[in-house]
N, C-alpha and C positions, 0 to 999 in steps of 0.2 A: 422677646425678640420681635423687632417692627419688621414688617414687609414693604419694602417699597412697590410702590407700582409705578411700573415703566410704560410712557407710552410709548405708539409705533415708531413717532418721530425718533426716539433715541434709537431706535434698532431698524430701520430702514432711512439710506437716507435720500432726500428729493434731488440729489444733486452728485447721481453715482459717475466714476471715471473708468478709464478704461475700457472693457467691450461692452457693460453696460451704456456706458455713455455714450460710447460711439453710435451704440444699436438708436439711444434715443435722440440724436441729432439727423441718425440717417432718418429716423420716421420722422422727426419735424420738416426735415427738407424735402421730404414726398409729398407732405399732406401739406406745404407750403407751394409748392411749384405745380404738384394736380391742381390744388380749389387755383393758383394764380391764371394757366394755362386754362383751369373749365369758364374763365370771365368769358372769354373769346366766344363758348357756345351760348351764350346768353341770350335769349331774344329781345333785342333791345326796339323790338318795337310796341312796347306797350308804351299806353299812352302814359300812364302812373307814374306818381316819383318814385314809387317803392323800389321798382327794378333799378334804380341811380346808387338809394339807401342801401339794399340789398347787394350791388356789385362793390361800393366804397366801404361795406365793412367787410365784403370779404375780401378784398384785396389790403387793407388796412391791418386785418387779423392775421391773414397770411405770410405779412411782411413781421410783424411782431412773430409767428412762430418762426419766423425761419431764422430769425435775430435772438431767440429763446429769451424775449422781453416780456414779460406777464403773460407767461405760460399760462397758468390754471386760466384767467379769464378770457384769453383769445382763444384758447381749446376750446371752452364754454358757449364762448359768440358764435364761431368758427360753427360747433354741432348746430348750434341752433337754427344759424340759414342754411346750415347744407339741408338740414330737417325739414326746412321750410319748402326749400329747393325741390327737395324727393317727393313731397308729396303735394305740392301747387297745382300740379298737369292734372292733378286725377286719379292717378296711377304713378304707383311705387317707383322711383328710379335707381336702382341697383345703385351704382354711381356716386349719386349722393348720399345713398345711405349710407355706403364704404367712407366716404370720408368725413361723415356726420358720425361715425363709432371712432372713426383714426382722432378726430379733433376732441371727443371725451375721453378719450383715451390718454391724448397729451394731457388732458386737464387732472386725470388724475394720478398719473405717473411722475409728472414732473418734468423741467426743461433736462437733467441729464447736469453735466460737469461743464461741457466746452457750450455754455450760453452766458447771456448778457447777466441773467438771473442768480445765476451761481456764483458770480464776479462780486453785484447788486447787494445780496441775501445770502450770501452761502455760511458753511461755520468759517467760523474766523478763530484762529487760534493768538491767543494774549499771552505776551509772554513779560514777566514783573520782574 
């Protein structure tokens, strides 16, 4: 007798409906409309291009989360400047670290059923 092994993909899926899904569209549109809303606190008087680079990918990342278009990699971008964000000043910013764990978070949860991604990539059933 063969044993198959199953991976997780078959038994969890990245593209769940109903109040899973609901729950993961309400956290895409938090952690889209907070980081969209924190551009506003930005100090935009550094002289750098970084702070241009640094507000155009999170405003860029947060429109793709909130559109559930390449979840995993805009969760991924997304932590990485809030990461950068939280710790730039010196000192730890509550703040962006909340939405530096919410944006890995998305990345490894998945976009949920009602996104662009699950339309995209989702299963597709064949029927012969």
């Amino acid at each position: 007798m063969k044993l198959r092994s199953y991976t997780m993909r078959y038994q969890f899926s990245t593209f769940p409906g109903e109040w899973p899904g609901l729950g993961l569209l309400l956290l895409r549109l938090a952690q889209a409309v907070s980081s969209i809303l924190d551009v506003g606190f930005y100090p935009w008087g550094l002289a750098n291009g970084a702070a241009l680079v640094i507000v155009c990918a999170q405003l860029l990342t947060s429109a793709l989360l909130a559109l559930g278009l390449w979840t995993p990699m805009a969760g991924v971008i997304l932590a990485v400047v809030e990461s950068y964000r939280a710790i730039s000043d010196g000192s730890i910013d509550g703040r962006h670290a909340a939405l530096a764990v919410f944006g890995a978070s998305l990345a490894m949860l998945g976009p949920g059923r009602w996104s662009i991604d699950a339309r995209l990539f989702g299963r597709r059933r064949i029927d012969l």
